[in-house]
KOLZADREN-755420 format. One line per 3 residues: number of its first residue (from 1); their letters; for each residue z, x, y of N, C-alpha, C. Coordinates in nm, 4 decimals, always signed. Each point is the difference from the previous one (the first is absolute). Layout:
<recs>
NUM = a = Z/X/Y/Z/X/Y/Z/X/Y | ...
</recs>
This chain:
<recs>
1 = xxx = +10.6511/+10.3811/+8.3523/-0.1186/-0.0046/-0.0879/-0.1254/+0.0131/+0.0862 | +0.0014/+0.1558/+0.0611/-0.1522/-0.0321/+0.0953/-0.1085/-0.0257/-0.0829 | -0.0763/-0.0078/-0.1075/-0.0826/+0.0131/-0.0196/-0.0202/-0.1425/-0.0976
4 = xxx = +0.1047/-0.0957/+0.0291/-0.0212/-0.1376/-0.0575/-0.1422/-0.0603/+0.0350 | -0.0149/-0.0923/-0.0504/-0.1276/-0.1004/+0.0289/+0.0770/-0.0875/+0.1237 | -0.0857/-0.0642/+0.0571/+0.0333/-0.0768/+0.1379/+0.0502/-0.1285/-0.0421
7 = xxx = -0.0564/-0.0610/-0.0960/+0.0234/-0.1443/-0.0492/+0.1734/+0.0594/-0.1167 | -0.0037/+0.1057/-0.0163/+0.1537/+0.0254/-0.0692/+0.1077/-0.0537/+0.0960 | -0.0033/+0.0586/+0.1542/+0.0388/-0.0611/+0.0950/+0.0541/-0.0917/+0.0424
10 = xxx = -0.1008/-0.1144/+0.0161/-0.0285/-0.0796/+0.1159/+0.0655/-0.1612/-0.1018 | +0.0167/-0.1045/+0.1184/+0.0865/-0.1263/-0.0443/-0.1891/-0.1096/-0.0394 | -0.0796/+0.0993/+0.0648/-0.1766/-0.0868/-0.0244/-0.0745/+0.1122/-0.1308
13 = xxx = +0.0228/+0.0663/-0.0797/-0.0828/+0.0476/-0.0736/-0.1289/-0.0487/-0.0150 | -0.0490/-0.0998/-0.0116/-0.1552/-0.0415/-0.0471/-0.0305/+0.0048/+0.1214 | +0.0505/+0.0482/+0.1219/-0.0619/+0.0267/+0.1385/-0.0276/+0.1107/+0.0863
16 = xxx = +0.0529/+0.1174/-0.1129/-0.0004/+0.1131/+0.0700/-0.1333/+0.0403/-0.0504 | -0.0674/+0.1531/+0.0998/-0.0764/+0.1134/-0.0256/+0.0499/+0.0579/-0.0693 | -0.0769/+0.0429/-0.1323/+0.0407/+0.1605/-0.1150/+0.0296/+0.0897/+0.0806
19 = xxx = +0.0448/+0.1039/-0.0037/+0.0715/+0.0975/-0.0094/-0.1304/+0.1070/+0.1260 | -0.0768/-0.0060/-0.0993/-0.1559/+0.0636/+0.0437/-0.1037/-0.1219/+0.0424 | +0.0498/-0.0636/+0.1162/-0.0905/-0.1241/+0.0278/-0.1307/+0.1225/+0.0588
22 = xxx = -0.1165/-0.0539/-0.0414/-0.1527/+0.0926/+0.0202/-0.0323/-0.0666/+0.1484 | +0.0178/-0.1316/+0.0733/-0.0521/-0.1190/+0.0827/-0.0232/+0.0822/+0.1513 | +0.0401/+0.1324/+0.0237/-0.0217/-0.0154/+0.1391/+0.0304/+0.1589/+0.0356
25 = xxx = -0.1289/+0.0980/-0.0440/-0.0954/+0.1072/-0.0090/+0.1167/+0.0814/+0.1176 | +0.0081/-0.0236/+0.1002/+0.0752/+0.0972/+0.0918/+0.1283/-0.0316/-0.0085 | +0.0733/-0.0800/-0.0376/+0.1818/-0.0365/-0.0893/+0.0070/+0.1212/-0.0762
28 = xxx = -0.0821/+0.0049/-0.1002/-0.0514/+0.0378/-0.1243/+0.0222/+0.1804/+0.0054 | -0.0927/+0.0189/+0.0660/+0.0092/+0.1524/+0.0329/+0.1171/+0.0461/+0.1081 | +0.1031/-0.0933/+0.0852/+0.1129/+0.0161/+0.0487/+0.1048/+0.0329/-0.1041
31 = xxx = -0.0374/-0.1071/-0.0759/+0.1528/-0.0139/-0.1036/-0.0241/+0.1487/-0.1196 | -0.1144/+0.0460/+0.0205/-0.0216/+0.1251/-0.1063/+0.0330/+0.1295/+0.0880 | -0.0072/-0.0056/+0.1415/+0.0434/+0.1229/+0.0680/+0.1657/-0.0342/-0.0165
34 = xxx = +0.0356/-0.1074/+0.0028/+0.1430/+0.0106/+0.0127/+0.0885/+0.0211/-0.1041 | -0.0860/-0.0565/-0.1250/+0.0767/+0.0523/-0.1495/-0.0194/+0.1623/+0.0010 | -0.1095/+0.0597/+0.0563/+0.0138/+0.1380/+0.0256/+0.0871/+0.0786/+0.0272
37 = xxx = +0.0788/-0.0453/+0.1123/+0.0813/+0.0264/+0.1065/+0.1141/-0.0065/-0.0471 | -0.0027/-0.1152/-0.0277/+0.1405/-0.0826/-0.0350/+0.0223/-0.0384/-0.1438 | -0.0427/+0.0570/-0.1323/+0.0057/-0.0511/-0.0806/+0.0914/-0.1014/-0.0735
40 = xxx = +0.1490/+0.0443/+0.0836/+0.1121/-0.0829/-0.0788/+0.0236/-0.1289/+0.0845 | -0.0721/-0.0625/+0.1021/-0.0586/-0.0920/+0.0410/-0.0488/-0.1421/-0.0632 | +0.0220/-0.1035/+0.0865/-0.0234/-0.1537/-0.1077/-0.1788/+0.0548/+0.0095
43 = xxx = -0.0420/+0.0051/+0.1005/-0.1691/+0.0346/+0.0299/-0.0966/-0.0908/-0.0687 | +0.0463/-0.1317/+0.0259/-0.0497/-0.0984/-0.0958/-0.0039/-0.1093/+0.1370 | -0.0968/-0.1384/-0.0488/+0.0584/-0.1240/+0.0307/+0.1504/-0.0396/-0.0215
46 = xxx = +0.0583/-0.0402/+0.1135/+0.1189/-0.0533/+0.0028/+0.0021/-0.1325/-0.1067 | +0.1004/-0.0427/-0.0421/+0.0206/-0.1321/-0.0635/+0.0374/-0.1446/+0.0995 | +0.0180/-0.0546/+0.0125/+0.0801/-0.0890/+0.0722/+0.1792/+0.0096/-0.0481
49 = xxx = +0.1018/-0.0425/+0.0578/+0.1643/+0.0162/-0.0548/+0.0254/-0.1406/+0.0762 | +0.0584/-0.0668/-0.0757/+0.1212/-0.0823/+0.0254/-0.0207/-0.1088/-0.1131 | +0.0537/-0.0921/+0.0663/+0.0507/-0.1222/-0.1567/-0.1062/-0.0485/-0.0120
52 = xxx = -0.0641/-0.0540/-0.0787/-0.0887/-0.0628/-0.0745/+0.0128/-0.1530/+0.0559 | +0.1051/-0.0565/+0.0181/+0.0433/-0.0912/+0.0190/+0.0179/-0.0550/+0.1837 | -0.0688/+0.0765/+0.0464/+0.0190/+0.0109/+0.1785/-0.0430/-0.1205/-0.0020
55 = xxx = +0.0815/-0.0336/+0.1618/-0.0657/-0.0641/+0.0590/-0.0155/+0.0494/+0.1769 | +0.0174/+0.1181/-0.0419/-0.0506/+0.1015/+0.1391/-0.1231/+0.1180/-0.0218 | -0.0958/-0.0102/+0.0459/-0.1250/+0.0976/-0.0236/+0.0141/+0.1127/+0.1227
58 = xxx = +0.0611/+0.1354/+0.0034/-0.0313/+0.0852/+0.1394/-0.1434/+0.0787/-0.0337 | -0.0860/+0.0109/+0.0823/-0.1108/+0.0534/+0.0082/-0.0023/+0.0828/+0.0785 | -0.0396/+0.1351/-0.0884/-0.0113/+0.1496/+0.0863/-0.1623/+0.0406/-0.0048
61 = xxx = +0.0435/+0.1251/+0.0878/-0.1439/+0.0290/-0.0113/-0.0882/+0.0537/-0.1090 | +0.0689/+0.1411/-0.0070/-0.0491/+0.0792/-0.0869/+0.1109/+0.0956/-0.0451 | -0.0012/+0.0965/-0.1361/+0.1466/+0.1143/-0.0196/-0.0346/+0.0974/+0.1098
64 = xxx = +0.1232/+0.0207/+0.0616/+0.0141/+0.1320/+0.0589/+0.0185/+0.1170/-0.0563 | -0.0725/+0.0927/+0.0294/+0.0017/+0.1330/-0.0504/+0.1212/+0.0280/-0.0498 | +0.1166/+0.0493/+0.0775/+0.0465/+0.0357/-0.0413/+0.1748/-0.0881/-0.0773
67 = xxx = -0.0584/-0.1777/+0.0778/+0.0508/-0.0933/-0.1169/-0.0152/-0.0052/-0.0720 | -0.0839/-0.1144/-0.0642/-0.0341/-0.1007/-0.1315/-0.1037/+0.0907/-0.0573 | -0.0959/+0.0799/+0.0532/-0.0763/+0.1087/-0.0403/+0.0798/+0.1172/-0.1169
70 = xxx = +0.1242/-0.0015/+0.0776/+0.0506/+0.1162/-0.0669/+0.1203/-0.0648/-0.1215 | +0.0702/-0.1522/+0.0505/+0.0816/-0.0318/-0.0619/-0.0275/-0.0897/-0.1097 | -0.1368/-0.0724/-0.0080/-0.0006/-0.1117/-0.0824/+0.0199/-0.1213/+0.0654
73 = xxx = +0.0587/-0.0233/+0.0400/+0.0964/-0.1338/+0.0328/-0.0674/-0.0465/+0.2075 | -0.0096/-0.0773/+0.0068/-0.0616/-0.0618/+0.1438/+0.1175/+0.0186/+0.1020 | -0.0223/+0.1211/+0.1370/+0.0835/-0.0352/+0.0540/+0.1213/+0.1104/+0.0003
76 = xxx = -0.0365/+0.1159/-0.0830/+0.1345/+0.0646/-0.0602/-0.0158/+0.1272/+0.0353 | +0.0804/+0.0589/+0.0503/+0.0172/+0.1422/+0.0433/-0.0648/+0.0579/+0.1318 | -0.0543/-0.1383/+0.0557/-0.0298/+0.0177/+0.1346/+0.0889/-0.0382/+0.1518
79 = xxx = -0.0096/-0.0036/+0.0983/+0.0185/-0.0465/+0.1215/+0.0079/-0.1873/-0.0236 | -0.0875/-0.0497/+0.0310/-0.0326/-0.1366/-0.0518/+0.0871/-0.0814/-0.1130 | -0.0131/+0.1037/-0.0724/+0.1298/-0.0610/-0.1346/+0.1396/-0.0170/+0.0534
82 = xxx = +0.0349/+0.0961/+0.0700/+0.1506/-0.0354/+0.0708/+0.0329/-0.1222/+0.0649 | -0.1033/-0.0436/+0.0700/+0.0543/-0.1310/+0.0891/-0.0550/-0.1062/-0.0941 | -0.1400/+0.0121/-0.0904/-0.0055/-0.1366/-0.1323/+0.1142/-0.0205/-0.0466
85 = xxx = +0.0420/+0.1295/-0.0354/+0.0595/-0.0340/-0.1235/+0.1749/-0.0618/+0.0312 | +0.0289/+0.0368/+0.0902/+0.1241/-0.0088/+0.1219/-0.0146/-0.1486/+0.0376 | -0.1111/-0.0052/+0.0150/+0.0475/-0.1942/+0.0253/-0.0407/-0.0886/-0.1078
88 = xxx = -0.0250/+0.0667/-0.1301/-0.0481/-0.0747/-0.1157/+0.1784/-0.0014/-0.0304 | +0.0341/+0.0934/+0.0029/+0.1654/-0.0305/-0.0510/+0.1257/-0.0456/+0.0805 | -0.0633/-0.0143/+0.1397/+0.0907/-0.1117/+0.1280/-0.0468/-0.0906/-0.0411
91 = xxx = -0.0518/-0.0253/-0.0323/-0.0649/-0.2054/+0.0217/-0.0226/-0.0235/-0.1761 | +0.0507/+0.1069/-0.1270/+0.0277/-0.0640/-0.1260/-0.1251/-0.0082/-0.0679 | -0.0982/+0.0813/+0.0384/-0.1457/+0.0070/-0.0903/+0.0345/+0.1013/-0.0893
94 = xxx = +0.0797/+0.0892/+0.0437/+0.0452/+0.1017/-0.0965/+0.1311/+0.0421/-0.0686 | -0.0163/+0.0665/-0.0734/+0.1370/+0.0236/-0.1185/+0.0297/+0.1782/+0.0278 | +0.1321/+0.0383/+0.0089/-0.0005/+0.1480/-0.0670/-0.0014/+0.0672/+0.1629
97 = xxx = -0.0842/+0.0682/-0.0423/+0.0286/+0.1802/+0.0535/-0.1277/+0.0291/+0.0655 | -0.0557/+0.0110/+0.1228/-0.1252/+0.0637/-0.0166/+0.0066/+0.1416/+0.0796 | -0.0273/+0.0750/-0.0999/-0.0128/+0.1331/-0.0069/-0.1100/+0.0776/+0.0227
100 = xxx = -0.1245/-0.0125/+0.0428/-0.0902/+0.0504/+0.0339/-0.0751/+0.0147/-0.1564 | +0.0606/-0.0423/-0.1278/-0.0869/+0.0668/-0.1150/+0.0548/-0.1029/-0.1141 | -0.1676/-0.0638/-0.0476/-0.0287/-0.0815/-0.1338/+0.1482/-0.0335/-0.0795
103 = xxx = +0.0452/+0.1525/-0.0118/+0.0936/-0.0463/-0.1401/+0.1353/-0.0364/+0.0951 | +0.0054/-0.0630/+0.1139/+0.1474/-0.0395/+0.0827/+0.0582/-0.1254/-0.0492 | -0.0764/-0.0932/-0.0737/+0.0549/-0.0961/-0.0704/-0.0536/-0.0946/+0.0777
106 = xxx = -0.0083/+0.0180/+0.1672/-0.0485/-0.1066/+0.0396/-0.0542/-0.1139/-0.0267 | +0.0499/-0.0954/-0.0031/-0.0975/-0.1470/-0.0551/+0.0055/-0.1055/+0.0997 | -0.1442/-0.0955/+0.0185/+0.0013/-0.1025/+0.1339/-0.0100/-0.0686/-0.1200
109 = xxx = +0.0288/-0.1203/+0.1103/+0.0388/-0.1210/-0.0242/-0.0598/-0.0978/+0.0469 | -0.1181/-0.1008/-0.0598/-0.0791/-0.1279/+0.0759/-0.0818/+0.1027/+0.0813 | -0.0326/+0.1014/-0.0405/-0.1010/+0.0628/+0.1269/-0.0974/+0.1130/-0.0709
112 = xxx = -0.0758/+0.0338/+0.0128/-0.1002/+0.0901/-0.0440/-0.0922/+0.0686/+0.0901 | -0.0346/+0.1349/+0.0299/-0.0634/+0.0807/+0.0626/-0.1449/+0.0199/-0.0649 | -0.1173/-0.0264/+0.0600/-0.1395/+0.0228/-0.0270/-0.0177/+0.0919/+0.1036
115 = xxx = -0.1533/+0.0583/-0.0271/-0.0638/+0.0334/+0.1141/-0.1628/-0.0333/+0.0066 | -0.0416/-0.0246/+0.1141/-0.1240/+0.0343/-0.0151/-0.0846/+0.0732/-0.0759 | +0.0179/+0.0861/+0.0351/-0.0453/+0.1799/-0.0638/+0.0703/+0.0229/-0.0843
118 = xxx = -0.0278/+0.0505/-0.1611/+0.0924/+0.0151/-0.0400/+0.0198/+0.1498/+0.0009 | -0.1133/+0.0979/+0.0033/-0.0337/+0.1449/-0.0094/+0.0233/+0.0639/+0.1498 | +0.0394/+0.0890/-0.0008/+0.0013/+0.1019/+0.1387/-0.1291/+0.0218/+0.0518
121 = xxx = -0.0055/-0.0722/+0.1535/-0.1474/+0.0887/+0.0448/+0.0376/+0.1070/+0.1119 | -0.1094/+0.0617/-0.0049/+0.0210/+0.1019/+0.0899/+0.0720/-0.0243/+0.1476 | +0.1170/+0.0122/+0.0463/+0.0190/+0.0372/+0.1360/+0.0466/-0.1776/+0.0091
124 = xxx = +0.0425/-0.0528/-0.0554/+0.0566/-0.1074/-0.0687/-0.0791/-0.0833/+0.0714 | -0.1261/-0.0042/+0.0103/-0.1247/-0.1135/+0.0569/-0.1231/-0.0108/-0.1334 | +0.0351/-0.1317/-0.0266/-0.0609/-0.0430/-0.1430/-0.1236/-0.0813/+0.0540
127 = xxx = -0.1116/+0.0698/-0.0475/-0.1597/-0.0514/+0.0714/-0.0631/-0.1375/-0.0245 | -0.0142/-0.0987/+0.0601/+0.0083/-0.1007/-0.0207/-0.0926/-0.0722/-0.1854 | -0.0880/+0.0799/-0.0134/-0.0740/+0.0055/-0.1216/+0.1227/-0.0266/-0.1271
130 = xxx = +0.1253/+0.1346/+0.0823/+0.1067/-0.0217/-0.1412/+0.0810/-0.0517/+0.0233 | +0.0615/-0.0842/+0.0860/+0.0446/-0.1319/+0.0182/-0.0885/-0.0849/-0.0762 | -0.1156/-0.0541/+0.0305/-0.0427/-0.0917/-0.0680/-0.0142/-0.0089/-0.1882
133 = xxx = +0.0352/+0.1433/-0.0103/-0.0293/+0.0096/-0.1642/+0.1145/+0.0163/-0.0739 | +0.0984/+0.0340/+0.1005/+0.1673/-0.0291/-0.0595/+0.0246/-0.1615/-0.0075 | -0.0640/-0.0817/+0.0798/+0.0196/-0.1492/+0.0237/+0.0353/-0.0840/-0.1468
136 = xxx = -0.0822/+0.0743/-0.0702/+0.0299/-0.0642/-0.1510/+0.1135/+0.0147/-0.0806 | +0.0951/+0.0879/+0.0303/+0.0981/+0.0741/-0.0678/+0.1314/-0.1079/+0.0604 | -0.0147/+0.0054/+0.1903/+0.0545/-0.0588/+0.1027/+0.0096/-0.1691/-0.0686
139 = xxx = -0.0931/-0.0681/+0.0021/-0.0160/-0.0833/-0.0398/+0.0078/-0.0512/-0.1353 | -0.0215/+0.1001/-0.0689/+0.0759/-0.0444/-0.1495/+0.1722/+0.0066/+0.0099 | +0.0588/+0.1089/+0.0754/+0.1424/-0.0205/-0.0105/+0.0237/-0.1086/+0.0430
142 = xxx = -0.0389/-0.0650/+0.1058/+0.0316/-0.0994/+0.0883/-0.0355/-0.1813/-0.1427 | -0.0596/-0.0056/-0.0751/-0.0509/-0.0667/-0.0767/+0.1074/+0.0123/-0.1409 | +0.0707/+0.0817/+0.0377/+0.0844/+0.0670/-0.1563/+0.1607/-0.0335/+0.0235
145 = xxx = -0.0237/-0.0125/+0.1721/+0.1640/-0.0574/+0.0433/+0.0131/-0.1109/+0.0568 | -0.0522/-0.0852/-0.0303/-0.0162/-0.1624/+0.0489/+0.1109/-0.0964/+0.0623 | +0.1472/+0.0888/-0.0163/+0.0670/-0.0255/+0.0693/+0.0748/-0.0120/+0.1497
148 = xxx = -0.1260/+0.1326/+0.0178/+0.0164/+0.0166/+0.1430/-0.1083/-0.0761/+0.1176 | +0.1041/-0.0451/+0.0566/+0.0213/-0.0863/+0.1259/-0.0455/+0.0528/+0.1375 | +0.0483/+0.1283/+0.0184/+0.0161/+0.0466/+0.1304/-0.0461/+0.1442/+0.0272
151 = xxx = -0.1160/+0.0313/+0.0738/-0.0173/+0.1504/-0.0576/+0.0214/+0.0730/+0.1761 | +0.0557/+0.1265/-0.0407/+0.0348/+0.0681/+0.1326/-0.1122/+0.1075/-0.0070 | -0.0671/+0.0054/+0.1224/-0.1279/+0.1337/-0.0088/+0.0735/+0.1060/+0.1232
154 = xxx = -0.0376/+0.1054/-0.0667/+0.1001/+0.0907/+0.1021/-0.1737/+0.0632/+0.0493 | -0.0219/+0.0020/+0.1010/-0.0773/+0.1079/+0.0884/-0.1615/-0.1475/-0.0395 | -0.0975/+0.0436/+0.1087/-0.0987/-0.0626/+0.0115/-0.1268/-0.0124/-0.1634
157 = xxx = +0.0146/+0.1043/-0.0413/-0.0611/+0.0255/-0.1432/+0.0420/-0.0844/-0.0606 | +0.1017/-0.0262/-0.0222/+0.1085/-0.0603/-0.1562/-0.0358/-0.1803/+0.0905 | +0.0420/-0.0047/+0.1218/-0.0450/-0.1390/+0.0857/-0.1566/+0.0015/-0.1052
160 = xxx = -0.0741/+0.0247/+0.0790/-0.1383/-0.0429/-0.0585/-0.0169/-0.0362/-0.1799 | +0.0637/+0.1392/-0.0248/-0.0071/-0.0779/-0.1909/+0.0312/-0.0991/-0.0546 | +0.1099/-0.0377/+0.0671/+0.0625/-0.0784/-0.0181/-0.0202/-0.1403/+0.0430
163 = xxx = -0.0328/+0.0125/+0.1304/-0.0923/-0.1638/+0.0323/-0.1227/-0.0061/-0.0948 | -0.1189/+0.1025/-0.0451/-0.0477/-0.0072/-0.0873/+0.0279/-0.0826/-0.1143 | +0.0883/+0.0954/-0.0491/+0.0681/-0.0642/-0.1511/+0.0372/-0.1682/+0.0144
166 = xxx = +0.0654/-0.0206/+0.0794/+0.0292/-0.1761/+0.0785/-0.0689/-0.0593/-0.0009 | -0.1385/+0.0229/+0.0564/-0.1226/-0.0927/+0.0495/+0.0284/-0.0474/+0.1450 | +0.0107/+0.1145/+0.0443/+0.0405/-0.0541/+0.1173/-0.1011/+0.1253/+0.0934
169 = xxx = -0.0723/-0.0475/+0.0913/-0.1044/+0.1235/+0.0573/+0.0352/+0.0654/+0.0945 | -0.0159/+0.1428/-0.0506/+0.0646/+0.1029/+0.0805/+0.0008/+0.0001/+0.1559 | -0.1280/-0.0241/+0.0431/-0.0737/-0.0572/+0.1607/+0.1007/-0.0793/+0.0933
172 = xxx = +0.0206/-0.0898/-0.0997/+0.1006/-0.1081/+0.0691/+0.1692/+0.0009/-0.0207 | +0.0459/+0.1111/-0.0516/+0.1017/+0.0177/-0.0973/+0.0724/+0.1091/+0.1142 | +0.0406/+0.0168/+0.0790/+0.0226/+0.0992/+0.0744/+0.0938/+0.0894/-0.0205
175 = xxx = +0.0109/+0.1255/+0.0196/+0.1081/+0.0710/-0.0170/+0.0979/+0.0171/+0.0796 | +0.1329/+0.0303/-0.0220/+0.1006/+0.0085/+0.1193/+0.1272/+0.0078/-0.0679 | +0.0804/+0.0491/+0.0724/+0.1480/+0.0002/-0.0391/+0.0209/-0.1528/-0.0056
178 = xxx = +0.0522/-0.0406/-0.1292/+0.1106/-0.1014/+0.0091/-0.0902/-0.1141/-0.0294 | -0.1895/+0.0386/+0.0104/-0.0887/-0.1033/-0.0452/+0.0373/-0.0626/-0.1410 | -0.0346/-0.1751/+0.0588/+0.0211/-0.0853/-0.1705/-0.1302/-0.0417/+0.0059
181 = xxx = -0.0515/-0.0518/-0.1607/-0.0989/-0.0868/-0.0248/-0.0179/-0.0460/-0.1026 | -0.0018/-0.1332/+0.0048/+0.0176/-0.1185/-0.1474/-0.1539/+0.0574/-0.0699 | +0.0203/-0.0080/-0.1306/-0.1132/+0.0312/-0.0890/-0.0311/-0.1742/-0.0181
184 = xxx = -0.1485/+0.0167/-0.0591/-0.0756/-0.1743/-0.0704/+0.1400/-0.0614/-0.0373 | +0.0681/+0.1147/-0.1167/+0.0850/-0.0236/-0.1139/+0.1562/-0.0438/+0.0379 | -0.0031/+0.0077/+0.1172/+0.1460/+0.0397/+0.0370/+0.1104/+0.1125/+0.0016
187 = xxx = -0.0640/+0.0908/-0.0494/+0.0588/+0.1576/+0.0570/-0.0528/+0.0323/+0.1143 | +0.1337/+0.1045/-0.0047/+0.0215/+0.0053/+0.1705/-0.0220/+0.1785/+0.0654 | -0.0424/+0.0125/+0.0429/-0.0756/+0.1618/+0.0137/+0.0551/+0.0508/+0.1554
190 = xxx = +0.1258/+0.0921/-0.0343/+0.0826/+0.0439/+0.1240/-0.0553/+0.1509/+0.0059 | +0.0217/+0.0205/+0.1407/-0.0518/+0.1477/+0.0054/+0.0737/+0.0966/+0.1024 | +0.0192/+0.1286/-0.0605/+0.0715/+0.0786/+0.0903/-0.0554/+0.1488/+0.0386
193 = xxx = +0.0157/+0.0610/+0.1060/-0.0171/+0.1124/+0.0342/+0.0280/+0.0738/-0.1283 | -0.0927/+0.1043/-0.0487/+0.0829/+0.0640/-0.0692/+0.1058/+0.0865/+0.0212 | +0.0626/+0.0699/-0.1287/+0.0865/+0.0439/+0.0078/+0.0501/+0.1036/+0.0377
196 = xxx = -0.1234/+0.0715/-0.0050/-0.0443/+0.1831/+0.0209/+0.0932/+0.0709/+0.0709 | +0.0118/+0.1539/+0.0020/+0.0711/+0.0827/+0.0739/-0.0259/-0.0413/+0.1630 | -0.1876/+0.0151/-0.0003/-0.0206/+0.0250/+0.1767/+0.0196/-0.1664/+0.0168
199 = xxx = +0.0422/-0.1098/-0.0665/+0.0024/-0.1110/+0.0736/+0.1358/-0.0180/+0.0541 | +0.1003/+0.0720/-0.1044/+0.0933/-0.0240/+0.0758/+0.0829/+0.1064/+0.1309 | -0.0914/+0.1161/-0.0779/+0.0662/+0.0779/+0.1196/-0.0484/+0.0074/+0.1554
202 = xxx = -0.1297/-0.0830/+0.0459/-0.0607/-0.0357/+0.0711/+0.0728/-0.1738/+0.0853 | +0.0702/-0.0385/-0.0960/+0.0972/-0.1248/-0.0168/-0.1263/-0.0817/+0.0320 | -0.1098/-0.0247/-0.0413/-0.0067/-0.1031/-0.0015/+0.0045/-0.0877/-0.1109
205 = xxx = +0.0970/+0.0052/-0.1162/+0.0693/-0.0567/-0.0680/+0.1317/+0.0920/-0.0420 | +0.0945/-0.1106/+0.0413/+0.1287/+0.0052/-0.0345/+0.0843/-0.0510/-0.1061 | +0.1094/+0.0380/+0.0122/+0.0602/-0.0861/-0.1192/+0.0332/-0.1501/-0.0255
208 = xxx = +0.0473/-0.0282/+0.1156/-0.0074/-0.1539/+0.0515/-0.1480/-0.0896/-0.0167 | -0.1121/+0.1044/+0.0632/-0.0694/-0.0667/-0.0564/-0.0828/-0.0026/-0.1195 | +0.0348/+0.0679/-0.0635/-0.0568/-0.0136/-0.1698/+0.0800/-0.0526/-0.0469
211 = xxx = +0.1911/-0.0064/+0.0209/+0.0520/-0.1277/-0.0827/-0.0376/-0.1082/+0.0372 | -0.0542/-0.0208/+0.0943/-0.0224/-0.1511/+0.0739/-0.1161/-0.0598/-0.1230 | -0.0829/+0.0920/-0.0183/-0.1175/-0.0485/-0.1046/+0.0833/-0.0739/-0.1013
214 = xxx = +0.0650/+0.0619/-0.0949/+0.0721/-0.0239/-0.1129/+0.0979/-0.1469/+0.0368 | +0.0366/+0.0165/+0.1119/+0.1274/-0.0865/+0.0110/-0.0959/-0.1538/-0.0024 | -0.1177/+0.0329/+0.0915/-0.1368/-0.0789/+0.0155/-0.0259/-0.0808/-0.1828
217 = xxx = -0.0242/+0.1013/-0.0887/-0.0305/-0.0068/-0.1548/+0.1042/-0.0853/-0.0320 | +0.1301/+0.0131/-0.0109/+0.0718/-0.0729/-0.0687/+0.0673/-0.1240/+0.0978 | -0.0347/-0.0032/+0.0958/-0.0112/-0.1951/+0.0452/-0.0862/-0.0615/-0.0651
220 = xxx = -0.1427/+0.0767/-0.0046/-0.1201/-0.0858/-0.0632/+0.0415/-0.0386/-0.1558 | +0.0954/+0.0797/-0.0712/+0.0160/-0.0135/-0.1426/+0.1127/-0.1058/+0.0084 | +0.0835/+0.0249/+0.0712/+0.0989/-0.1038/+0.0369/-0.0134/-0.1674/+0.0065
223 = x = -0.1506/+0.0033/+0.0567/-0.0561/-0.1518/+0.0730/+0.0242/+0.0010/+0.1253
</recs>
């Protein structure tokens, strides 16, 4: 269904961007060269995907072109999606099949994928102006799943939103592989290299160590 609404989607509906979010003038005129291009394309704001019911938050950056840009779904039909989605279903966040595409049946479990960004920016560097004006969308999902406990930020962007969203200040909040930090509230804000093609083919993230994050997530849920 490319041409669904975003909140048709997503496990946060009253938290997503319309379809045609207007909020951020150079998104805006990206996502219209690319319905050009690409018409049979999601070319929309991404939704958020997973259970409603999490008590795992992963925080991405933004859709990749020729992922979540093109597929709908966070994470999907890219580089990056292979190793998410690969240890969402070793360690039991996930159900099924993942196939590179929306309709694979795929379903997680206690876990849910946001992003920062929800729109494609150019050259996948989202200008800090539209970070701050996605924050509301970010932060309403985060307000809509109250169950979650433990949020994983993949790459330094999704870190910062995310201590944001916490109350916890970015300044003092540091980034790093394998970084933790208690929120006011008692959530717990883990962070990992992202997932990207050049991060891993550069190794400076591996597989070991991005399961280590997760394996990290579910002690904390454990006690």
């Amino acid at each position: 269904m490319p041409f669904a609404s975003p909140a048709d989607l997503s496990p946060v509906p009253q938290a997503e961007a319309p379809r045609d979010c207007p909020l951020c003038p150079r998104l805006v005129i990206f996502r219209h060269e690319c319905r050009a291009e690409f018409p049979d394309w999601w070319n929309a704001p991404v939704p958020a995907f997973g259970d409603p019911d999490a008590w795992l938050g992963i925080v991405g950056l933004a859709p990749g072109k020729h992922g979540a840009n093109r597929t709908g779904r966070p994470f999907t039909g890219d580089y990056a999606g292979e190793l998410l989605y690969a240890t969402l279903l070793k360690f039991g966040l996930a159900e099924g099949e993942y196939r590179a595409d929306p309709a694979d049946g795929l379903k997680l479990r206690g876990a849910v994928i946001l992003n920062a960004v929800k729109c494609l920016p150019p050259a996948n560097k989202p200008e800090p102006r539209e970070i701050a004006t996605c924050r509301n969308y970010f932060e309403a999902a985060l307000v809509a799943l109250p169950k979650v406990r433990v949020l994983v930020a993949l790459g330094q962007i999704a870190h910062v939103a995310a201590a944001r969203a916490l109350g916890l200040p970015p300044a003092s909040t540091k980034f790093g592989h394998g970084a933790e930090a208690v929120a006011p509230d008692g959530r717990i804000l883990l962070s990992s290299y992202h997932c990207s093609r050049y991060n891993q083919n550069t190794n400076r993230l591996n597989v070991e160590m991005f399961e280590s994050v997760f394996e990290r997530a579910l002690a904390l849920r454990d006690g």
